[in-house]
C-alpha positions as a Markdown table, in Angstrom:
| # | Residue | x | y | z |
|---|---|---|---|---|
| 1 | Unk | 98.6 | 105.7 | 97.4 |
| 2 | Unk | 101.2 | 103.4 | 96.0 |
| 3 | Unk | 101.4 | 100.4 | 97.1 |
| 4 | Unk | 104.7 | 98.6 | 98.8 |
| 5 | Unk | 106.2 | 95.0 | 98.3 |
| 6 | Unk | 107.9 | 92.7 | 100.8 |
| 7 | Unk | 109.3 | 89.6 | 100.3 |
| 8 | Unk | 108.4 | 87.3 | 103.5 |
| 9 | Unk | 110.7 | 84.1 | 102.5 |
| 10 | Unk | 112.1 | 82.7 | 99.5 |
| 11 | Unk | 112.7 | 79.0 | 99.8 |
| 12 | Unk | 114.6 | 76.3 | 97.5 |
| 13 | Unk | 112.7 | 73.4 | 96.6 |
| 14 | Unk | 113.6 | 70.0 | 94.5 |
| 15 | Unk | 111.4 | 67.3 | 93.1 |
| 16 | Unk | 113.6 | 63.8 | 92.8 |
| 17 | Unk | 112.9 | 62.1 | 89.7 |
| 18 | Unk | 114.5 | 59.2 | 88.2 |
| 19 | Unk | 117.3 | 60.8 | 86.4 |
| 20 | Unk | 118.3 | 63.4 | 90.0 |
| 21 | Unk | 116.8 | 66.5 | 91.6 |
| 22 | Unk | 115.1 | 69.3 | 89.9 |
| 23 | Unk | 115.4 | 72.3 | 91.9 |
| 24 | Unk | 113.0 | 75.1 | 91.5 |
| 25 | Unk | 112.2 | 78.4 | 93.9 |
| 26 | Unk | 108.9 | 79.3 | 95.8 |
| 27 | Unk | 108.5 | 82.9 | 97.1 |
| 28 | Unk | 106.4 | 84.6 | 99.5 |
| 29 | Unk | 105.5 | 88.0 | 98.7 |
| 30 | Unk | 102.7 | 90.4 | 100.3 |
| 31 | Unk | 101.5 | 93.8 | 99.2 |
| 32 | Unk | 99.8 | 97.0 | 100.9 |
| 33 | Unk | 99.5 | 100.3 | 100.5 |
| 34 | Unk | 99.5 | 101.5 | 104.2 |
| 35 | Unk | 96.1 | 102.6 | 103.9 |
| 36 | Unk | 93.8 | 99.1 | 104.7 |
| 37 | Unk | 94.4 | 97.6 | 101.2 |
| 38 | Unk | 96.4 | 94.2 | 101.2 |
| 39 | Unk | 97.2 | 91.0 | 99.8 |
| 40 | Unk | 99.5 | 87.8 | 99.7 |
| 41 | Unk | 100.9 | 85.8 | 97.0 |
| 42 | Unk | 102.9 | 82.8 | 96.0 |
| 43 | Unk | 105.2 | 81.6 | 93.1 |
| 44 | Unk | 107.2 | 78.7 | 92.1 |
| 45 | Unk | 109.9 | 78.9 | 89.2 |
| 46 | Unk | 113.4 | 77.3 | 88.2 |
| 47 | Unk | 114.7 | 80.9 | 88.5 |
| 48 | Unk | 114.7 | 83.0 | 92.2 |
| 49 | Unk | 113.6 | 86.2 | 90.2 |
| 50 | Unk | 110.9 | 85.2 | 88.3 |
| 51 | Unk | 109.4 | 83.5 | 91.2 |
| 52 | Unk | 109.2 | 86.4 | 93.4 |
| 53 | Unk | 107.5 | 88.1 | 90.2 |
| 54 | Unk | 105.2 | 85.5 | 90.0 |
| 55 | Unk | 104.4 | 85.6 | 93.5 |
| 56 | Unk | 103.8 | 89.7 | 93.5 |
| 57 | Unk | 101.6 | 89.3 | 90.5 |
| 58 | Unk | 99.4 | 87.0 | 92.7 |
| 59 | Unk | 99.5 | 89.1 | 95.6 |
| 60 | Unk | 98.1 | 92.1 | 93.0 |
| 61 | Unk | 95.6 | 89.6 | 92.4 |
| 62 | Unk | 94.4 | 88.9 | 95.7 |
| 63 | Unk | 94.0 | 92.3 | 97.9 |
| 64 | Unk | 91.3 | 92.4 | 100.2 |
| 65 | Unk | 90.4 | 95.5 | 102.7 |
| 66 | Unk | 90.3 | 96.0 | 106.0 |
| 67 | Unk | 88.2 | 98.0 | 108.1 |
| 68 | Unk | 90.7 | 100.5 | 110.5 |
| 69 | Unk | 89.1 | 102.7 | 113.3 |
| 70 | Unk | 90.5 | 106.1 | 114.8 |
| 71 | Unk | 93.0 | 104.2 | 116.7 |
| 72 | Unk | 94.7 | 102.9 | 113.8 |
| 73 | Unk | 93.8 | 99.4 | 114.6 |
| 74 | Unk | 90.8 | 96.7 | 114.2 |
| 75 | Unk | 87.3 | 96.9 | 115.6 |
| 76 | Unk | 86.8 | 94.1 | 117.2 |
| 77 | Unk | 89.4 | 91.0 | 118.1 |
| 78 | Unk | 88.7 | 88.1 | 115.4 |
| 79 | Unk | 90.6 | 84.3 | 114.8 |
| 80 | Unk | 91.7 | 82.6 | 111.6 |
| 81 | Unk | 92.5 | 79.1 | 110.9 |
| 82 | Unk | 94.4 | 77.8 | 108.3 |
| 83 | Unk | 95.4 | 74.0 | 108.4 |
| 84 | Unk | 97.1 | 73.9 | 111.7 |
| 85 | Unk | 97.9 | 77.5 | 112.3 |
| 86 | Unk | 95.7 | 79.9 | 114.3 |
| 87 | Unk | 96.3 | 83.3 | 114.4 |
| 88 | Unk | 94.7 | 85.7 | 117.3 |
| 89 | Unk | 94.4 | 89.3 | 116.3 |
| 90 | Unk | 93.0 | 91.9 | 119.0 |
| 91 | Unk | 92.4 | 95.6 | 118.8 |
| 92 | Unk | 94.8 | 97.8 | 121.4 |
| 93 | Unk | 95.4 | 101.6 | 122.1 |
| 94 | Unk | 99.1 | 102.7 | 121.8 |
| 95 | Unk | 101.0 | 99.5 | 122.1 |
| 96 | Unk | 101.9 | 98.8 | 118.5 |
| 97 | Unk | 102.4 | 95.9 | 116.0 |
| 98 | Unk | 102.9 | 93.2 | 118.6 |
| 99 | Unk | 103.1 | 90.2 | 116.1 |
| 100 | Unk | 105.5 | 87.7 | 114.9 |
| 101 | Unk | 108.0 | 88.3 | 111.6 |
| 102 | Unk | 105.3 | 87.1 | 109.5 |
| 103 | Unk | 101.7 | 88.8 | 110.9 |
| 104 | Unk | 103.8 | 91.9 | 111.5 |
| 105 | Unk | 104.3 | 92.5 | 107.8 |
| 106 | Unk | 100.7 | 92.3 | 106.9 |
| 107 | Unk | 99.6 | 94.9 | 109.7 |
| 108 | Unk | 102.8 | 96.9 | 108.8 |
| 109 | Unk | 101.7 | 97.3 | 105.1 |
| 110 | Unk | 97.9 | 97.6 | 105.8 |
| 111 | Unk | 98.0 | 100.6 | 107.9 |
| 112 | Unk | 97.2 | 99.1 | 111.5 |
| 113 | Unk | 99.9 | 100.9 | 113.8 |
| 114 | Unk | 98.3 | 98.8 | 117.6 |
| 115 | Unk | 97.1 | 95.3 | 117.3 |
| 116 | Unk | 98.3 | 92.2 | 119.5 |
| 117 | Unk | 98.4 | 88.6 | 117.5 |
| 118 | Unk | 99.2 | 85.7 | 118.8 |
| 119 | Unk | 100.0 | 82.5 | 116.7 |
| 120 | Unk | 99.2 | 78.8 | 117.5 |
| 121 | Unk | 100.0 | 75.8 | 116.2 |
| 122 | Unk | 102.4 | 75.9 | 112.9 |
| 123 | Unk | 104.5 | 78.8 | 112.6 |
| 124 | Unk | 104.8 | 78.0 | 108.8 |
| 125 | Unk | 105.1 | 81.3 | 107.0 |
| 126 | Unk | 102.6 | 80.1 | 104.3 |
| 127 | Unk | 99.7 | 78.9 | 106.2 |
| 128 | Unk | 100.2 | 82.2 | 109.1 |
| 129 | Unk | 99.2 | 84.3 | 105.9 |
| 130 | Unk | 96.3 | 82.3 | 104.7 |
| 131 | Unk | 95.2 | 82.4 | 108.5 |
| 132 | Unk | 96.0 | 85.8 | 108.7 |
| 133 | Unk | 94.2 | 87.1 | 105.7 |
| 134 | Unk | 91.1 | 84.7 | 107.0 |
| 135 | Unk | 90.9 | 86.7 | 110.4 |
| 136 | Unk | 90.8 | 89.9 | 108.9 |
| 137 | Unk | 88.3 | 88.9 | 106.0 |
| 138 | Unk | 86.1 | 88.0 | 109.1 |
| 139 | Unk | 86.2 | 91.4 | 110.5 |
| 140 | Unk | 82.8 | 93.7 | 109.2 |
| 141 | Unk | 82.8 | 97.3 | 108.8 |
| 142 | Unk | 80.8 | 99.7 | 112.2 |
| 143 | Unk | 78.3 | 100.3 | 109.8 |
| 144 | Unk | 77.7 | 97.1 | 108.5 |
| 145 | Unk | 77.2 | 95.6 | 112.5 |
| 146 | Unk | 74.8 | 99.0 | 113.0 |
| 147 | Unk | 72.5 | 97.8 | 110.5 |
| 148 | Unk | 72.6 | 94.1 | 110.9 |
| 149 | Unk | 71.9 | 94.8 | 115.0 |
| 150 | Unk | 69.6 | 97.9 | 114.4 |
| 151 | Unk | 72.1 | 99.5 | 116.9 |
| 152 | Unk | 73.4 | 103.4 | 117.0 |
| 153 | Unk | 77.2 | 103.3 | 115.6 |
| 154 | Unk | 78.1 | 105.4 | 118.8 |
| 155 | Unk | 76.5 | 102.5 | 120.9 |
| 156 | Unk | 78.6 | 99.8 | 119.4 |
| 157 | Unk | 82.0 | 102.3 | 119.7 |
| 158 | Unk | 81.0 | 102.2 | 123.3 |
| 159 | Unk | 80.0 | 98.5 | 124.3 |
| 160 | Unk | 82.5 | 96.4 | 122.5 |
């Protein structure tokens, strides 16, 4: 499957130096394919465009998987922390993407359809991602859990 981009926020930036301001651009850019691939990226240049390349190439660069039961959501709830945002992700049957601009991208291009997140702290588009991306890294695959516990995959469906 192909994968789609979406710009989360393009920002314009200076540095002062002795002679003025230098202005540059940063961009925030993540990638999925709808089907449990995705990944963020970021890019700083003089020129909007070629920042927001940048940034996609780095969001190629950095796709991670994530592990989607029947219900087109997450196993198991799970908590990242990034600097001094926290992001809450829990599992849900039939309510949707409940999630801020930001979180709600990621799940939109992963392929989760029902998850409820809840952010703490810094809202900071930037460091949601990073937390993002941490809580999901944190969630295993059934199998994985069924060997590490010596448990039946059918018993872990059942007593979450």
């Amino acid at each position: 499957m192909e994968f789609i981009e979406k710009l989360i926020s393009i920002k314009r930036v200076s540095k002062t130096v002795k002679g003025g301001r230098i202005f540059s651009f940063s961009s925030l850019t993540v990638v999925g394919n709808q089907n449990g691939k995705v990944g963020f990226g970021y890019g700083k240049s003089k020129e909007a465009p070629i920042s927001i390349q940048k940034s996609i190439n780095n969001a190629y660069k950095n796709i991670i998987d994530i592990y989607i039961n029947s219900n087109k959501s997450i196993y198991y709830e799970s908590y990242g922390k990034y600097i001094k945002s926290k992001v809450l992700i829990k599992p849900s049957k039939g309510t949707g993407i409940i999630a801020g601009n930001t979180v709600r991208l990621i799940f939109q291009l992963s392929g989760i359809k029902n998850i409820i997140t809840k952010i703490y702290g810094s809202t900071n588009p930037i460091n949601v991602v990073k937390a993002t991306i941490i809580a999901i890294k944190k969630i295993k695959s059934i199998q994985y859990l069924s060997r590490k516990r010596n448990k039946n995959i059918k018993y872990l469906l059942i007593n979450k």
